[in-house]
N, C-alpha and C positions, 0 to 999 in steps of 0.2 A: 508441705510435709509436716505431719505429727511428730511435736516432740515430746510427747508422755507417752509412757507407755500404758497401753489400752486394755492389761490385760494383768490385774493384779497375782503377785506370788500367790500360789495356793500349795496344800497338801499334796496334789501332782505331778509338782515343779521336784525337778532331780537338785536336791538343795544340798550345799553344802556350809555350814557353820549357824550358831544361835540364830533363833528367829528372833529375837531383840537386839542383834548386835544396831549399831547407829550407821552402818552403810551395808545396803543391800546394792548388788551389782549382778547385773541379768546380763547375758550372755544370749545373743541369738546369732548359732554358729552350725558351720559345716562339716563335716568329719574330711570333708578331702579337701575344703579350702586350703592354699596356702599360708592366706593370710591367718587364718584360723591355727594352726599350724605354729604361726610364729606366735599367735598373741600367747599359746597354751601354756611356755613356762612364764612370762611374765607373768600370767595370772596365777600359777604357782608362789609364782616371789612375792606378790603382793597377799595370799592367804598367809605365807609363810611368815611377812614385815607386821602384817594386820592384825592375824590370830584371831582371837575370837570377836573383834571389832568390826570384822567382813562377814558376811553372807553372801555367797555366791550360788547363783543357777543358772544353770545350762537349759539352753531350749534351742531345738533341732529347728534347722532353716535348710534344709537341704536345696543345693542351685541344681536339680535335677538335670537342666538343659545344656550346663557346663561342667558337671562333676560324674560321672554316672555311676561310681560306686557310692555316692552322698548317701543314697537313701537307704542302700542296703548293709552299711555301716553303723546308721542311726537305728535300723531294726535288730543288729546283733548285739548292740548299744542296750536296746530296750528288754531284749529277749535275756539279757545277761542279769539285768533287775529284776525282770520278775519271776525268774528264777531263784535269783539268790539275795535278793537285797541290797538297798543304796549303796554299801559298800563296794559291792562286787559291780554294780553300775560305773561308778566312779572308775575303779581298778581296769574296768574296760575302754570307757572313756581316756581313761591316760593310754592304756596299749596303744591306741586306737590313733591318738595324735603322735607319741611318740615313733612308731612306725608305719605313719603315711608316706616319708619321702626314702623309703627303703626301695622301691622298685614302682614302676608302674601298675603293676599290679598287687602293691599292698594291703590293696582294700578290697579284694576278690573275697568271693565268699568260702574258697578255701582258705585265705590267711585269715578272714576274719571269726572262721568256723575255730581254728587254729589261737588265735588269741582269745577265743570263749574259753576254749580248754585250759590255757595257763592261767585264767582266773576263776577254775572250776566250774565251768559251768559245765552242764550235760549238751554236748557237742550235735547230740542226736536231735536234738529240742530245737537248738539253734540253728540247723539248718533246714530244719520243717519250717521253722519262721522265717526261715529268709527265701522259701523256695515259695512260702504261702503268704508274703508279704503283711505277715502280722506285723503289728501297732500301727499299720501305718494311717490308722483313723488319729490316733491320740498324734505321731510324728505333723501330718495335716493340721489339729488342730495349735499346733504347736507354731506353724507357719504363717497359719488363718491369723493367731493373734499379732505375729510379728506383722505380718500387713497390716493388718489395722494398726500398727503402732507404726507404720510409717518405715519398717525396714527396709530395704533394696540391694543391700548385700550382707555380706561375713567378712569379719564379725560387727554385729554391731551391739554396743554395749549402753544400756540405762543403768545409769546410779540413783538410787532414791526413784525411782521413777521418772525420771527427766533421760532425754540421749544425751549420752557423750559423745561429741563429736572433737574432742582433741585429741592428742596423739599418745595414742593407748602402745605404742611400741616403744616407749622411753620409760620404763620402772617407775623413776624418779618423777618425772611430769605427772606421771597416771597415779602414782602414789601420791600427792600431792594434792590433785585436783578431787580423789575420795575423799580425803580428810577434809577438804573446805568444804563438798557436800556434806560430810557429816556435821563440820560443826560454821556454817555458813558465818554467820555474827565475828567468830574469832579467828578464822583462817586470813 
């Protein structure tokens, strides 16, 4: 199993925080995992502890074969940025994990038509994309890299480009184990 990731941050990547900060942390995640799900606010509390010391991005792993709104989630996801811009991506992205475990059906393409529109999007747009399965070339190639990086589920997270494979569900551990990635010599 690879443990770099194969697939360096680009101008593509759904990024949140300085491109110089000293710890970049990639995200290769599902919209209806649950574990994805829990990791969402810890990754909140650690932008929130880090500030502009984090760089975080999100890149779509959808488990098709176990999730089945996964994919059409990550296209209202996608359909919401380029529509409106990173911000309004992000703002989706949060709707998105915040009300996954609201119902079985949270992630249908009416609640998710419904969460476009509380973050303006034009609702008409979003569900031409989700009826027409747009991005799902750039969401694929988004997967394609995670394979080659050795992924096999959600979430899985690189720091600096290496996997983390410790316990990213403990704040404290995970904030931790950044910081020694960032500053390896003095941690």
């Amino acid at each position: 199993m690879s443990d770099a990731l194969r697939i360096p941050v680009s101008p593509q990547d759904h990024v949140q925080g300085p491109v110089d900060a000293p710890i970049t942390l990639v995200e290769y995640g599902d919209f209806q995992c649950p574990y994805c799900y829990r990791a969402h606010p810890v990754i909140q509390e650690l932008q929130q502890r880090l500030g502009d010391r984090l760089r975080f991005v999100f890149r779509n792993f959808p488990l098709t074969e176990i999730h089945s709104h996964a994919l059409h989630a990550a296209v209202a996801a996608e359909s919401v940025g380029a529509q409106l811009g990173s911000d309004a991506y992000w703002r989706m992205h949060d709707m998105i994990y915040e009300h996954q475990q609201d119902s079985p059906t949270a992630l249908s393409d009416h609640h998710l038509a419904d969460y476009a529109a509380a973050v303006g999007a034009d609702t008409t747009r979003v569900t031409r994309d989700l009826e027409d399965d747009a991005f799902v070339d750039r969401i694929q190639a988004d997967f394609s890299g995670g394979v080659r990086s050795g992924v096999n589920g959600t979430p899985t997270f690189y720091i600096n480009g290496t996997r983390y494979d410790g316990d990213w569900t403990d704040v404290e551990t995970f904030a931790h184990d950044l910081a020694h990635h960032a500053h390896p010599a003095t941690a």
